[in-house]
ZAMARGU-4260 file (C-alpha; in steps of 0.2 Angstrom, whole numbers, plus 5000, padded with zeros to 4 digits):
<rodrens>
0) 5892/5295/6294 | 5895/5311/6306 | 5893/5298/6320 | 5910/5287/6317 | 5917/5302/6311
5) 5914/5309/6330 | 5919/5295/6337 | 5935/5292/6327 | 5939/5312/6332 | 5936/5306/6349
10) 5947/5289/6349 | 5961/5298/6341 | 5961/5315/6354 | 5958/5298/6368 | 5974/5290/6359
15) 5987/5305/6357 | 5983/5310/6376 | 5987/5291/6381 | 6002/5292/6370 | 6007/5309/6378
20) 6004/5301/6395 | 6016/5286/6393 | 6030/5296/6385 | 6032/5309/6400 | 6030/5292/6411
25) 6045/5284/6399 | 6055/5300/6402 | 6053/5300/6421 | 6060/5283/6424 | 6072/5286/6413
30) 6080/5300/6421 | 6077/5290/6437 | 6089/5279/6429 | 6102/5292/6427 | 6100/5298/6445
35) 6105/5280/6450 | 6123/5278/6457 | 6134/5266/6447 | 6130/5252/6458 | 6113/5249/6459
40) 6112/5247/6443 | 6119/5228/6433 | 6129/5237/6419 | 6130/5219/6409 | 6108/5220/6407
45) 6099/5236/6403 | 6087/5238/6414 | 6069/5239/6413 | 6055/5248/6418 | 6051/5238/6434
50) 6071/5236/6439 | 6072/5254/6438 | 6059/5259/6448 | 6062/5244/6461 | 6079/5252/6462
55) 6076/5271/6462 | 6064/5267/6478 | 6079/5257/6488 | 6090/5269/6483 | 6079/5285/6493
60) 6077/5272/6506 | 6094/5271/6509 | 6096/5290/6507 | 6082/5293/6518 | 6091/5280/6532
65) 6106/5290/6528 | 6099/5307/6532 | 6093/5298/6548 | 6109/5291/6555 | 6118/5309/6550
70) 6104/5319/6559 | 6109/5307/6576 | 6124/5310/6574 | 6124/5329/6572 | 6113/5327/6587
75) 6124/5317/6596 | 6139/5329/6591 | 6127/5344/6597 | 6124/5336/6613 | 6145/5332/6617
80) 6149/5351/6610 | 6138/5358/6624 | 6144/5345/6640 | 6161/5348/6635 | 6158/5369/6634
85) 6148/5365/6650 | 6159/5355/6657 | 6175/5366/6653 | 6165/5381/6660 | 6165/5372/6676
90) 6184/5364/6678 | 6190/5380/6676 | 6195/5377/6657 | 6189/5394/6650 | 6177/5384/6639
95) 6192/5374/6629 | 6185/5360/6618 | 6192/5346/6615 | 6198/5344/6596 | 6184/5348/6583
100) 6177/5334/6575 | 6182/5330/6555 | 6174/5327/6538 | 6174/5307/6534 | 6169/5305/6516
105) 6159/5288/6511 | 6146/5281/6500 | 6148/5299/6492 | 6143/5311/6507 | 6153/5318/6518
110) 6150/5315/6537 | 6156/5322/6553 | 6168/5311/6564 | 6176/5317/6583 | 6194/5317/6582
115) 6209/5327/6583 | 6218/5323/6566 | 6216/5340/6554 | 6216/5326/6540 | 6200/5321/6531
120) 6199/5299/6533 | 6192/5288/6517
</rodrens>
């Protein structure tokens, strides 16, 4: 008798830890969910588990490629600020630059776009 008793204590500590497991897994993915912009997710279906997850991991896929092509870019930018500084130095320009680049907002960043317009493009 104390030896199913043992092993019901056991099965039941085993089952509320399992339980405690999966709902902190549940709660992840569902704020995953909610960290999801509006269109990766079908609004007609809920979706699952597996949908979720599938599009949580091509959502930072594309942020990653994002941060990517804007660290380029900046690079690129960087490298043109400093032949045109260089460059004005030597033509006898005093160091004038040529117009400062903008802000362009898209897919809900901001990036940085050469031109002379003080207005920011969509």
């Amino acid at each position: 008798m104390i030896l199913t008793e043992k092993r019901r204590r056991r099965r039941e500590s085993h089952n509320a830890v399992e339980r405690r497991r999966r709902d902190n897994i549940n709660e992840k993915i569902q704020e995953l969910s909610t960290l999801l912009p509006d269109c990766y997710i079908d609004s007609a279906n809920k979706p699952n588990k597996g949908v979720i997850l599938r599009k949580s991991v091509d959502y930072i896929r594309h942020l990653q490629q994002l941060v990517a092509s804007q660290t380029n870019r900046n690079q690129e930018l960087e490298a043109q600020l400093q032949g045109k500084t260089a460059n004005g130095d030597a033509n006898g320009t005093n160091g004038a630059l040529a117009p400062s680049p903008q802000l362009q907002q898209g897919f809900g960043m901001m990036r940085i776009v050469p031109g002379s317009s003080n207005e920011i493009q969509n």
